[in-house]
Short mmCIF file of the C-alpha atoms (twelve columns), coordinates in Angstrom:
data_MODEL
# 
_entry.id   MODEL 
# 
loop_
_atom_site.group_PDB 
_atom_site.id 
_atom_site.type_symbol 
_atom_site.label_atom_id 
_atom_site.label_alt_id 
_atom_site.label_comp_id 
_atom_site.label_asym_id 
_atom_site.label_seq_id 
_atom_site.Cartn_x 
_atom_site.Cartn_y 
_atom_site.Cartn_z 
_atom_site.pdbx_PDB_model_num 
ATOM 1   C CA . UNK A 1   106.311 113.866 80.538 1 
ATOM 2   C CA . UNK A 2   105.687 117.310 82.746 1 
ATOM 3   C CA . UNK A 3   107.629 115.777 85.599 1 
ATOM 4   C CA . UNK A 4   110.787 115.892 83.620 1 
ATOM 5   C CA . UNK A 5   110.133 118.911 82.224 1 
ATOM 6   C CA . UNK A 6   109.915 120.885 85.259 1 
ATOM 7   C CA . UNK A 7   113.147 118.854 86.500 1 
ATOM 8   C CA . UNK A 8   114.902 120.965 84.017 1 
ATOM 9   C CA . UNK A 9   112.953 124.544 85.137 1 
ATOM 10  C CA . UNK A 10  114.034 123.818 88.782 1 
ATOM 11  C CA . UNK A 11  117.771 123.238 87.422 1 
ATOM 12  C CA . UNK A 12  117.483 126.696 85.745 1 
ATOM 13  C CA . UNK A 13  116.091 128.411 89.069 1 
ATOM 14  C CA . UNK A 14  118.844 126.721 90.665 1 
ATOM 15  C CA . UNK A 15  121.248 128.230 88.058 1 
ATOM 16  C CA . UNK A 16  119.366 131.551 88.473 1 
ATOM 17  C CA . UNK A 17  119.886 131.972 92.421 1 
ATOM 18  C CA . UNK A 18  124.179 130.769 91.651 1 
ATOM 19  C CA . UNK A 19  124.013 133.902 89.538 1 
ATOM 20  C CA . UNK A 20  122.573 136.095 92.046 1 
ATOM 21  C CA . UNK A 21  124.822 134.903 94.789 1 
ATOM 22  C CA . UNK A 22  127.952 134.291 92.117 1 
ATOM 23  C CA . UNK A 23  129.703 137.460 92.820 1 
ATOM 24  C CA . UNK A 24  129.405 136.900 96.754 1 
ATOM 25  C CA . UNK A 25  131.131 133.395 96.845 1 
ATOM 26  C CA . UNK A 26  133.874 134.615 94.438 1 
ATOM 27  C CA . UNK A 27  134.206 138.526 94.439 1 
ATOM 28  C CA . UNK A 28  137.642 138.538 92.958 1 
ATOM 29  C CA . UNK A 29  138.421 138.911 88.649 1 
ATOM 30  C CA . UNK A 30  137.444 135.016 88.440 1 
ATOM 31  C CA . UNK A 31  135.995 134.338 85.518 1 
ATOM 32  C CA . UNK A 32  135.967 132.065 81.879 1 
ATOM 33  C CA . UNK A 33  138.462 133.620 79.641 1 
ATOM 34  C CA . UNK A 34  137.328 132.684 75.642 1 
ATOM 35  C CA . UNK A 35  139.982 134.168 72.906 1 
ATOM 36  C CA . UNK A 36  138.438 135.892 70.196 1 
ATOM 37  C CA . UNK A 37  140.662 136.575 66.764 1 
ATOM 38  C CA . UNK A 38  143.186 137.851 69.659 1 
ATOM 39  C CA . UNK A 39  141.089 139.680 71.793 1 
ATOM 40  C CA . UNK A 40  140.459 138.208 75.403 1 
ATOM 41  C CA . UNK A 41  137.523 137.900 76.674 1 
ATOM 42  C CA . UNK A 42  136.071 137.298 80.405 1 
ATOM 43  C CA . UNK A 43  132.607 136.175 80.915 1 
ATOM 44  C CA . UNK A 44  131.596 136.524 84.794 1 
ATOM 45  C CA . UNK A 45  130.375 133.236 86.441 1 
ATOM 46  C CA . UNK A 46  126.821 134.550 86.886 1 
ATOM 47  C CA . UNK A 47  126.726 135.362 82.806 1 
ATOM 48  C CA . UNK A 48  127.809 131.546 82.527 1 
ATOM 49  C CA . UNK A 49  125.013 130.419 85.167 1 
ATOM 50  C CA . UNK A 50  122.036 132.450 83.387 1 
ATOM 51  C CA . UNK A 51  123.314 131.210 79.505 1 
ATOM 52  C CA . UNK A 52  123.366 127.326 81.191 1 
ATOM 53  C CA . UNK A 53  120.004 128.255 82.862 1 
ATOM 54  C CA . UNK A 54  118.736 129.768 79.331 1 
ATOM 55  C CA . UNK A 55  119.641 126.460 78.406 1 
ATOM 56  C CA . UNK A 56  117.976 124.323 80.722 1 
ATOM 57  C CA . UNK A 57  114.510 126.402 80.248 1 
ATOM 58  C CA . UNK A 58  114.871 125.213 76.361 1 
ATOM 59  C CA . UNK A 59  114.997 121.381 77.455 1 
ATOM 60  C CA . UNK A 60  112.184 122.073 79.651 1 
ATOM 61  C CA . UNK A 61  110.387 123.519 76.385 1 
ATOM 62  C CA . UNK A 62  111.036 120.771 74.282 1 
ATOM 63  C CA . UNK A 63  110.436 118.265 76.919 1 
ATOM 64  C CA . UNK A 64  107.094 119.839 77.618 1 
ATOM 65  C CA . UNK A 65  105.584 119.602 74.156 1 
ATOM 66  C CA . UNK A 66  102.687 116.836 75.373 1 
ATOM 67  C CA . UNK A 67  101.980 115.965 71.044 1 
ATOM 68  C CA . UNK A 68  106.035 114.223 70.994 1 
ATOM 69  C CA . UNK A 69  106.303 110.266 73.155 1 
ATOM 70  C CA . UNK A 70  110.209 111.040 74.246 1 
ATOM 71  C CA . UNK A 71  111.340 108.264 76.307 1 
ATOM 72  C CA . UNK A 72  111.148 108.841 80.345 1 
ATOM 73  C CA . UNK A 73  114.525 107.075 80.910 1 
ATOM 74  C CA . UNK A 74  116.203 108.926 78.244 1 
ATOM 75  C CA . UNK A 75  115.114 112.291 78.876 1 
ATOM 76  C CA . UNK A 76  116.016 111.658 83.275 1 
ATOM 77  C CA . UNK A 77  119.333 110.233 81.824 1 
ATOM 78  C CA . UNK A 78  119.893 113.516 79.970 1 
ATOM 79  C CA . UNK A 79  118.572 115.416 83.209 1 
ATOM 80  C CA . UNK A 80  121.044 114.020 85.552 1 
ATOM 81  C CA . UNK A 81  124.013 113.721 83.356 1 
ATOM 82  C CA . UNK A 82  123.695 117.209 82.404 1 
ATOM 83  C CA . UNK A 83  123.045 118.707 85.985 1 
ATOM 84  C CA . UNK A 84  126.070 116.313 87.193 1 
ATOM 85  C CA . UNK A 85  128.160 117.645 84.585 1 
ATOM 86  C CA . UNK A 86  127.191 121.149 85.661 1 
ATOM 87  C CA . UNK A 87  127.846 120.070 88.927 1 
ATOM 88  C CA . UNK A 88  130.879 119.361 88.472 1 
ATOM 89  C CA . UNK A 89  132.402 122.138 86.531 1 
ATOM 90  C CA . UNK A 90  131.195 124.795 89.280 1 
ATOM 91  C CA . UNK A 91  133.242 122.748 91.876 1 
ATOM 92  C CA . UNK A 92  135.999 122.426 89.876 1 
ATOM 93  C CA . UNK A 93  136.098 126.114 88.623 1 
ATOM 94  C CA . UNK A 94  136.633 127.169 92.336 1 
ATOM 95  C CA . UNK A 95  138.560 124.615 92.924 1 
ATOM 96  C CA . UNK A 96  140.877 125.324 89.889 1 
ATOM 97  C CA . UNK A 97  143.295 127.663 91.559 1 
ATOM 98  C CA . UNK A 98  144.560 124.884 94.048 1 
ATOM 99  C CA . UNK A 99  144.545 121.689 91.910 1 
ATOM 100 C CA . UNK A 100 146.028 120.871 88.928 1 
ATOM 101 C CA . UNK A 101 143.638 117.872 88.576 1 
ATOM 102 C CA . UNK A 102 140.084 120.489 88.804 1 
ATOM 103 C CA . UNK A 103 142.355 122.835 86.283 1 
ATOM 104 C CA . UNK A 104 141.871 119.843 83.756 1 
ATOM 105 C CA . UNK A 105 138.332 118.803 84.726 1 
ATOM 106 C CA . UNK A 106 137.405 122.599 84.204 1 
ATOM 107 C CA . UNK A 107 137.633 122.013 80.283 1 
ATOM 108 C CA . UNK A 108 136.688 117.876 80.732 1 
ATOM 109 C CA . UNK A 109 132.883 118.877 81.905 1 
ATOM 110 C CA . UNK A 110 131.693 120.763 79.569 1 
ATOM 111 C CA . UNK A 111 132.914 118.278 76.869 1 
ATOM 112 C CA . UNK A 112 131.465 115.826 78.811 1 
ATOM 113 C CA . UNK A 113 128.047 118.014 78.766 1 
ATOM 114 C CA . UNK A 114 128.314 118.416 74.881 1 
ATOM 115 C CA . UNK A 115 128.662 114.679 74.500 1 
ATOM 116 C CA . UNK A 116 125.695 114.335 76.976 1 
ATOM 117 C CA . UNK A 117 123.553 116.108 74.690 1 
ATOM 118 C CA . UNK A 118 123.529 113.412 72.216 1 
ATOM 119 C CA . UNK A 119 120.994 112.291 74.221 1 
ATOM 120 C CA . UNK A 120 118.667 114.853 73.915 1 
ATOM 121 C CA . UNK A 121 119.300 114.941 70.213 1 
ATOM 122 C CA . UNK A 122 118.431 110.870 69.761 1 
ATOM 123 C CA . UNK A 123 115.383 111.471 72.655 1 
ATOM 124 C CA . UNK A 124 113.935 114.507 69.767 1 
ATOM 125 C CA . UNK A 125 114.458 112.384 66.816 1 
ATOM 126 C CA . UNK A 126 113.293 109.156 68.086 1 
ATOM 127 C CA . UNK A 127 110.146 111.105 69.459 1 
ATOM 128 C CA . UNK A 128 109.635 112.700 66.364 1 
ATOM 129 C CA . UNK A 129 109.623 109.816 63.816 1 
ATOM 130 C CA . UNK A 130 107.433 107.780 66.596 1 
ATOM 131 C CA . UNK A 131 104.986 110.067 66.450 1 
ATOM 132 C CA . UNK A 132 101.632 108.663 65.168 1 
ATOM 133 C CA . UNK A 133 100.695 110.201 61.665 1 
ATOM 134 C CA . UNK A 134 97.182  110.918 60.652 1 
ATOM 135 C CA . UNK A 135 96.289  109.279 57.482 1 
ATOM 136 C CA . UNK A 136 93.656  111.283 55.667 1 
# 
């Protein structure tokens, strides 16, 4: 199961390097606006890029853990439905000022990355509970 595991690191050094280079391709105010009990607030793409790469270095933990059998197809599934969804997003963020249609997909993909992670969630459980028990 290390292959998939470091599937998910490279992801996160791929997320790393967008944060570095974030504020180059986009240098105006962009940026994911979240209301808080009326307060605004504007996280920078790069903040979003290291909290999604924080979050595919904990997959790669989990994945890593050589004592739990998680399924290979599951966990690539989860891999490439989560990196396409990621995908996606960052193309239609930029694209968001020009189309109507990547203005929607903006809040569809990261929906569509939640949902994904029921995937993950089943891969855990079905890894824990297969797990072979030592009978002493």
């Amino acid at each position: 199961m290390g292959r998939s595991s470091e599937l998910f690191v490279i992801a996160a050094l791929m997320l790393l390097v967008f944060s570095l280079i974030a504020r180059f391709i986009s240098p105006s105010a962009l940026g994911i606006s979240i209301p808080w009990r009326g307060t605004g607030y504007v996280l920078p793409p790069g903040s979003v890029s290291i909290a999604l790469a924080t979050l595919m270095c904990f997959f790669a933990t989990i994945y890593s853990l050589w004592m739990l059998p998680f399924s290979r197809t599951a966990t690539l599934l989860h891999f490439g439905l989560t990196a396409l969804g990621i995908l996606v997003f960052w193309v239609a963020f930029y694209l968001a000022q020009n189309s109507r249609a990547a203005v929607w997909t903006v809040f569809a993909a990261p929906a569509g990355v939640l949902l994904v992670q029921s995937i993950f969630v089943w891969n855990l459980f079905h890894a824990v509970f297969r797990t072979p028990r030592l009978h002493g």
